[in-house]
C-alpha positions in Angstrom: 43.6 68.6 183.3 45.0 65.2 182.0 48.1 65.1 179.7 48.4 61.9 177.3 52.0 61.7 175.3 51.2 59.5 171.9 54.4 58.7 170.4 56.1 61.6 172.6 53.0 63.9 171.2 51.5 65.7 173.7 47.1 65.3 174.1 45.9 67.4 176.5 42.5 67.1 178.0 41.2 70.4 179.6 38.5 72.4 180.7 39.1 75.4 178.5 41.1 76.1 175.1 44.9 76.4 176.2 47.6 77.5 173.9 48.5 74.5 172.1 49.3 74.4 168.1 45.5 72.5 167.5 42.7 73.1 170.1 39.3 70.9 169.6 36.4 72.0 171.6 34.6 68.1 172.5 31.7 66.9 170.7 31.7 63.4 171.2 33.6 60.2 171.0 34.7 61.1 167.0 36.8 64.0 168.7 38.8 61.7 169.7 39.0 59.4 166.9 40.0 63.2 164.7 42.6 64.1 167.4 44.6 60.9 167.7 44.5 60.9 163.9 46.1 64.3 163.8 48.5 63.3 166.6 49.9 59.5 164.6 49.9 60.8 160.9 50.4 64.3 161.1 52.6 66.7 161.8 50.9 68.2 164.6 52.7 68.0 168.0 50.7 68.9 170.6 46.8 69.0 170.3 44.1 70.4 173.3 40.4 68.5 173.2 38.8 70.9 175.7 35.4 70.8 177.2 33.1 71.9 180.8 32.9 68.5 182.0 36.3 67.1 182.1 36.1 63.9 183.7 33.1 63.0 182.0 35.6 63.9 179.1 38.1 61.3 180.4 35.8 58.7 180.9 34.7 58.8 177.2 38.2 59.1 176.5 39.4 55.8 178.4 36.6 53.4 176.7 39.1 53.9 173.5 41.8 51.6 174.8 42.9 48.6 176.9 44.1 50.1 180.7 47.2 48.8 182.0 48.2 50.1 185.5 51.6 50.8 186.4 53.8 52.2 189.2 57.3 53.2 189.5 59.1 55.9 191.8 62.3 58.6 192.0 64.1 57.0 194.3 66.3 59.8 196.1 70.0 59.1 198.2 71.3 61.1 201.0 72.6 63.5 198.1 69.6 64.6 196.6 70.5 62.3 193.6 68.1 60.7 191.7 68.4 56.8 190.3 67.8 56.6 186.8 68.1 53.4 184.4 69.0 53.4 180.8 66.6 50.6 178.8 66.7 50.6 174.7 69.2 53.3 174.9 67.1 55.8 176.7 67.3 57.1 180.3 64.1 56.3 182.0 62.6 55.7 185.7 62.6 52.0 187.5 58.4 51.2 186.3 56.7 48.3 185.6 52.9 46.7 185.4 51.1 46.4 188.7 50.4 42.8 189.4 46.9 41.3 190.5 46.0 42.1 193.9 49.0 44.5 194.5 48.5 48.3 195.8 50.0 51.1 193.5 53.0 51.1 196.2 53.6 47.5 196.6 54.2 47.2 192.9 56.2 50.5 192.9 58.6 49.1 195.8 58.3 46.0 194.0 59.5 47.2 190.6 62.5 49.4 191.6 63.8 46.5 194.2 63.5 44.1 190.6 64.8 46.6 188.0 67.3 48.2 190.3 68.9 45.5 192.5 68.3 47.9 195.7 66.8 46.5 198.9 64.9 48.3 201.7 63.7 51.5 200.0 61.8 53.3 201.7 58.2 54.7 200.2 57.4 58.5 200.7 54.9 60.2 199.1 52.3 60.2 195.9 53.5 62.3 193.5 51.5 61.8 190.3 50.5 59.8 187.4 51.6 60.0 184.1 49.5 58.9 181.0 51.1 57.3 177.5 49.6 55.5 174.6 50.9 52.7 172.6 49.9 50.3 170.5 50.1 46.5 171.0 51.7 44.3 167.9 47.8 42.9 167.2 47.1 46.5 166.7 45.2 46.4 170.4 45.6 50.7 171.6 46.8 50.9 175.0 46.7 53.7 177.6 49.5 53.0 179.9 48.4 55.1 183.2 52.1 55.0 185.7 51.3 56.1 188.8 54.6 57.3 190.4 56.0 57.3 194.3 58.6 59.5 196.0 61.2 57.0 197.5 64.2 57.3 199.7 67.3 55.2 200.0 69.9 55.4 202.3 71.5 51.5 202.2 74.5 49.9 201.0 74.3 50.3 197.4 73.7 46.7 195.9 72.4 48.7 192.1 72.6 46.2 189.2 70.8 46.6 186.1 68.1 43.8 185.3 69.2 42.6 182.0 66.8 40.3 181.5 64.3 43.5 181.4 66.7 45.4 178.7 68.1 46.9 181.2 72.0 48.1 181.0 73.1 50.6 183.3 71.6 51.5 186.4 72.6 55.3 187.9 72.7 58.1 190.6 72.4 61.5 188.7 72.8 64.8 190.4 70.6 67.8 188.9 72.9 69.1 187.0 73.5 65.7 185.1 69.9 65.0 185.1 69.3 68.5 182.9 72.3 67.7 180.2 72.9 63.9 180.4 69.6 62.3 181.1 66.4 64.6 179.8 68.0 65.2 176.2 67.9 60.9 176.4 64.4 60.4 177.6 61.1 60.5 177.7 58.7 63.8 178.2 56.7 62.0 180.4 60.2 61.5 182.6 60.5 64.8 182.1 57.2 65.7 183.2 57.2 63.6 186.6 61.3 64.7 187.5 59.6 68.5 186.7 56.9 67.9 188.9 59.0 66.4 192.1 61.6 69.1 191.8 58.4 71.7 191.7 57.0 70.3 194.5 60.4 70.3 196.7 61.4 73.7 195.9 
């Protein structure tokens, strides 16, 4: 199962029909084309495109866009706090684009030590990737595809925001802050990934 956010609509891809305001049982590559269409200039929020073969499904589904690779990570303190940074006025995670020749974890450590001002975090595990769409100012569609790392930090705390990148405030948020302060201010696919780690710790 693959979930794709397109303007913070949710596209999932999936084997079978799931309970989801629009399913679309795939035909070919015009299902697609009919569910993005439904997704930017309709009111419909959340759309299913089901069908046996998925990752045949997803392969079709990629040759629509432009791939960029990213990788980011939740970095975590001794207290079980999570770093967050606020960019265009929204909470998000330290990201970026994976440079040529870099592994999904250099350019995560790489990203969070730029965006962040932290040295010496140390990488943990995989946890997932996350899927968006956008569209480029020549009209190019993108599928952004963040692949996202469990980190730990234990250090001095040297956190400055990069301003340079938008950034203006970089932050340790408990749970409790996360739930009221940072996930009515972000992104679902923040939402999706902080989900998923807390799933996969508790």
């Amino acid at each position: 199962m693959y979930k794709v956010f397109v303007n913070e609509k949710k596209l999932l891809i999936s084997k079978h029909p799931e309970e989801l305001e629009k399913n679309l049982g795939y035909e070919s590559f015009t299902t697609f084309e009919i569910a993005l269409d439904l997704l930017e200039n309709t009111s419909v929020k959340e759309l299913n495109v089901y069908g046996e073969n998925i990752e045949e499904i997803w392969q079709e589904f990629q040759k629509l866009f432009r791939i960029i690779e990213a990788a980011g990570g939740l970095v975590i303190n001794p207290e079980g706090e999570i770093l967050f940074i606020k960019r265009l006025g929204k909470w998000d995670l330290p990201k970026g684009k994976m440079e040529k020749g870099e592994s999904r974890e250099e350019s995560a450590v790489r990203e969070i030590e730029e965006e962040t001002g932290l040295r010496d975090v140390e990488l943990a595990e995989f946890i997932n990737t996350t899927y968006h769409i956008y569209v480029e100012r020549n009209g190019e569609k993108i599928l952004k595809c963040t692949h996202w790392f469990e980190m730990h930090f234990s250090g001095e705390d040297t956190s400055t925001p990069q301003i340079e990148e938008g950034i203006t405030e970089v932050a340790w948020k408990n749970t409790l802050q996360i739930k009221e302060e940072v996930f009515p201010g972000t992104f679902k696919n923040i939402k999706l990934i902080v989900k998923e780690f807390w799933s996969l710790k508790n």
